[in-house]
C-alpha positions in Angstrom: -16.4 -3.7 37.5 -14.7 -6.7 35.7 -13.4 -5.7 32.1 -13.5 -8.3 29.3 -9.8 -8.6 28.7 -10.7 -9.1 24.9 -11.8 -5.6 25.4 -8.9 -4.1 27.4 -7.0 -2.0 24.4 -4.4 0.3 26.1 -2.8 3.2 24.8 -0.7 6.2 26.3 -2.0 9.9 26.1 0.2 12.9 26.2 1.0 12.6 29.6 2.9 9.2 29.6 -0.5 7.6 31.5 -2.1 4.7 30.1 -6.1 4.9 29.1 -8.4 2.6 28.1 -8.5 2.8 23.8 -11.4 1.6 21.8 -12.3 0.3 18.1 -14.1 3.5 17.7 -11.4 6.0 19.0 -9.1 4.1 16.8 -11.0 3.9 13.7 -11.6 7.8 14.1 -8.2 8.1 14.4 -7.4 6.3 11.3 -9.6 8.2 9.5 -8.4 11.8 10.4 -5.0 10.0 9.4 -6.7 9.1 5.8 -8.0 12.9 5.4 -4.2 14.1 6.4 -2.7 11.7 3.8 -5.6 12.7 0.9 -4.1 16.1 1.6 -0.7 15.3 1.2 1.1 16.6 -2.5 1.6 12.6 -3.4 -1.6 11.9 -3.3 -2.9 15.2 -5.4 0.0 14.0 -7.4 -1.0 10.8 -7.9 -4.8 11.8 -8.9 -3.9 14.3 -11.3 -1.5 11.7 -12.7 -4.7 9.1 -13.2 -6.8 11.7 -14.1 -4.6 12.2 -17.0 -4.1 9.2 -18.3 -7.8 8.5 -18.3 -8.2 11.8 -20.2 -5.7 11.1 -22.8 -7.5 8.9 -25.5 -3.9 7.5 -26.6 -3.3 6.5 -22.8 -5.9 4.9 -22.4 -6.1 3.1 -25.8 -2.5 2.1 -25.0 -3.3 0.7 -21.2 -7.0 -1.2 -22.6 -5.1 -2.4 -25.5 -2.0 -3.9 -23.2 -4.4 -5.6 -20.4 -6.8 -6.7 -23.6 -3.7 -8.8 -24.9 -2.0 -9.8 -21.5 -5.6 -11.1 -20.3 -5.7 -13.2 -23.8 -2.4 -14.8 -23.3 -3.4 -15.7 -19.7 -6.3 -17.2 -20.3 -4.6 -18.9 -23.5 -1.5 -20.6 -21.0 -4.4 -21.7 -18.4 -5.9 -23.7 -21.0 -2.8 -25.5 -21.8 -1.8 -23.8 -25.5 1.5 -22.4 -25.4 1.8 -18.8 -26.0 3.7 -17.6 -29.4 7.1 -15.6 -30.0 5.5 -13.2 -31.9 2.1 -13.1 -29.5 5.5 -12.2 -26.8 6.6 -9.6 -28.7 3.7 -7.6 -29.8 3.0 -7.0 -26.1 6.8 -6.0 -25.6 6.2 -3.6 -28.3 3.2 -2.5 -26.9 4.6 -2.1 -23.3 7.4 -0.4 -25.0 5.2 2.2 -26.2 3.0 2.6 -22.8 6.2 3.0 -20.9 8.0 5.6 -23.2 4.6 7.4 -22.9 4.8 11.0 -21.1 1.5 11.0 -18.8 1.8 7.1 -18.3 5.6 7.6 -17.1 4.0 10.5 -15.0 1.5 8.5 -13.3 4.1 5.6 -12.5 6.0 8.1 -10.4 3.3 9.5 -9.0 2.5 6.2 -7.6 5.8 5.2 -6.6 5.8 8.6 -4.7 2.8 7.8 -3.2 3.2 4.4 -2.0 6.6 5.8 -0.5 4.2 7.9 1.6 2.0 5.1 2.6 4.8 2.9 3.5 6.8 5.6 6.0 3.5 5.9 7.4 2.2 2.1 7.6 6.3 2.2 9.3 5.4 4.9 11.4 2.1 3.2 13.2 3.4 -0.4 13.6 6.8 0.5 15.2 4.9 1.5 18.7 3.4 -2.2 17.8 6.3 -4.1 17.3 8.0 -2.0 20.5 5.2 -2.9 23.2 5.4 -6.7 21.6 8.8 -6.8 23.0 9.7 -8.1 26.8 9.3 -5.0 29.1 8.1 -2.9 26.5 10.8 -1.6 25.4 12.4 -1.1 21.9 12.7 -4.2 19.2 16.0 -5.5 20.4 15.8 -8.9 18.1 14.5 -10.9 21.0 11.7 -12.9 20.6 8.2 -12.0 22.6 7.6 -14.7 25.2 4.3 -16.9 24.3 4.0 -15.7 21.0 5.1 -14.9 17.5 6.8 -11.6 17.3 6.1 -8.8 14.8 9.2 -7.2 13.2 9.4 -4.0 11.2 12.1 -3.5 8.1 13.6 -0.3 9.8 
């Protein structure tokens, strides 16, 4: 039987052997890996942080209020008028306050936390990428892939 080399997706199962790997198996993968990170502290973190926010009426007056003003002063420089020193500093004040705000300085590390998590993990998937992209297989040594642009990880 000939197999469409678009087709031919290789990966290596517990034993060392190679097997055949398709978009399904892959996408179920990725989607037990998605329930793992949902249970992860970050992420319950991270929606009790937004949760919140969006149930503190002074949060959430402070965060409509900022992207009210910051979508005015865009839309203000794209049409050519030039945007005031005091138009400037009323937002500074107001993302003074939103920073210096408890629950809103809560839910900033929350998501810092958990877009740490999503980065050691995103780190974690493409190194085996950037690995077999290399000659031989082998670890990234620096060298370029032959025929081919190469991928390269921050390590």
């Amino acid at each position: 039987m000939d197999v469409d080399r678009r087709l031919d997706y290789h990966g290596e199962n517990k034993l060392g052997a190679f097997m055949a790997v398709d978009t399904a198996q892959v996408l179920e993968e990725a989607e037990k890996l998605g329930k793992l990170i949902a249970q992860h502290p970050a992420a319950d973190k991270y929606k009790q942080a937004q949760r919140a926010v969006a149930e503190d009426a002074d949060a959430s007056r402070l965060m409509a209020e900022f992207n009210r003003q910051l979508e005015t002063l865009v839309r203000q420089e794209q049409a050519g008028a030039t945007v005031t020193d005091a138009q400037r500093m009323a937002l500074e004040s107001l993302q003074g306050r939103i920073v210096s705000h408890i629950k809103i300085k809560a839910l900033n590390a929350a998501e810092v936390d958990f877009m740490d998590l999503l980065r050691k993990v995103s780190q974690t998937y493409q190194r085996p990428l950037a690995d077999a992209a290399q000659p031989g297989g082998g670890p990234a040594s620096g060298a370029p892939a032959s025929g081919g642009p190469r991928l390269t990880m921050p390590r």
